[in-house]
VOGU-3710 file (C-alpha; in Angstrom, 3 decimals, decimal comma):
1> xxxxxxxxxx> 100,315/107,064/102,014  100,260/110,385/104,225  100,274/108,809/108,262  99,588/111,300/110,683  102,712/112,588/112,390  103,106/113,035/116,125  105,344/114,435/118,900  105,870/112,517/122,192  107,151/114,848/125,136  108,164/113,181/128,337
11> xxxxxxxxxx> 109,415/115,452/131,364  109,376/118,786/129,148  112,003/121,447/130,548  113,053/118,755/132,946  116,924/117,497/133,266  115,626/114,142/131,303  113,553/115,565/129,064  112,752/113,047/125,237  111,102/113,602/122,378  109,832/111,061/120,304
21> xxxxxxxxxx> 108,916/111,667/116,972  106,823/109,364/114,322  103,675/108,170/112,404  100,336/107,611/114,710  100,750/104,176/113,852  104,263/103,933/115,053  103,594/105,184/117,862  101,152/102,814/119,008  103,671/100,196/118,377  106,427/101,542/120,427
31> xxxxxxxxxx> 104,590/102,546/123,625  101,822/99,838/123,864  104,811/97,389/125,111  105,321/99,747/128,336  104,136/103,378/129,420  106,672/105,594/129,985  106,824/107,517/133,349  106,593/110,856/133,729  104,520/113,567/132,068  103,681/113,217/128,868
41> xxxxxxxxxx> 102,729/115,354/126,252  101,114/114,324/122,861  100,955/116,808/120,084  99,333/115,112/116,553  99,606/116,632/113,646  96,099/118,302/112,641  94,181/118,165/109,585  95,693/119,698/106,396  94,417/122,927/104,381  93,435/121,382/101,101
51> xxxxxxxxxx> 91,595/118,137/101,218  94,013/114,902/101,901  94,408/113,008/98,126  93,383/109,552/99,152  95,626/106,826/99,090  95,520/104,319/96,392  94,678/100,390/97,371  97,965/99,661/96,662  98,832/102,147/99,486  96,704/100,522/102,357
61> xxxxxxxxxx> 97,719/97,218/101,503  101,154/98,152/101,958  100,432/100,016/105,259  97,981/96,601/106,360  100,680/94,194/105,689  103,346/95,884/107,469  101,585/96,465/110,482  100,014/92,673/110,667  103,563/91,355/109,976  104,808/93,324/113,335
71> xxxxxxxxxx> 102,374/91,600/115,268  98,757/93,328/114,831  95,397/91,974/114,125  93,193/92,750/111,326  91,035/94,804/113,464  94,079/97,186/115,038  95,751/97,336/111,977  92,234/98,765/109,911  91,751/100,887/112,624  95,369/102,385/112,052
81> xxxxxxxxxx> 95,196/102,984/108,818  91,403/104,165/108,696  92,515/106,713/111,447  95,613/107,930/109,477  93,946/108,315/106,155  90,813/109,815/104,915  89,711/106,497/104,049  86,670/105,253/106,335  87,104/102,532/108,443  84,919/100,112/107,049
91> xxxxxxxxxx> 86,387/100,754/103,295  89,605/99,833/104,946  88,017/96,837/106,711  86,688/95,186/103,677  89,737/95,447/101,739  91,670/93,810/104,255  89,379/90,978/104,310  89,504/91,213/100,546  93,751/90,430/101,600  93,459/88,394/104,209
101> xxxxxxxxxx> 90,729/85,851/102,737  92,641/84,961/99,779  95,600/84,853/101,501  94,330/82,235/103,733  92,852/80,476/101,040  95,769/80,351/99,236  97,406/78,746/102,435  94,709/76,094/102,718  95,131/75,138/98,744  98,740/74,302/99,170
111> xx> 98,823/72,024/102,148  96,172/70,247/100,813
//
């Protein structure tokens, strides 16, 4: 699956000038533990010329998983993905809870 990339700038042209560089995704993980200081600049990377092939299920479940299991809920985690993909958000929704249910299920079946 195709994220969208993205450019963090903090204190362009200045002595301590950083650039940080990743998915949409991963960004949202790094800085929501603390906001840098400074000035900031966020570039994203904008929509592509020929329509985005969507990813297969296979794809989002990968992407849903990986983000839960670093700490996100359901909802953050679908919103993520919905927002890096050309999948809508409610597609994405209902095949986490497609996941997620059985998983839990599966849980519940084995202790008891």
């Amino acid at each position: 699956m195709r994220l969208k990339l993205c450019v963090i700038a903090r204190e362009m042209t200045k002595l301590h000038e950083e650039f940080w560089r990743g998915t949409l995704g991963e960004a949202v993980m790094v800085f929501s533990s603390g906001q840098p200081k400074g000035e900031i600049t966020l570039l994203i990377e904008g929509r592509a010329d020929s329509p985005a092939k969507a990813p297969s299920e296979d794809e989002l479940e990968y992407e849903l998983r990986d983000l839960i299991s670093k700490g996100h809920s359901i909802s953050t985690s679908v919103k993520i993905v919905a927002e890096g993909t050309a999948v809508k958000r409610k597609d994405v929704y209902a095949l986490a809870l497609r996941l997620f249910a059985k998983h839990d299920e599966t849980e519940e079946s084995s202790s008891g």
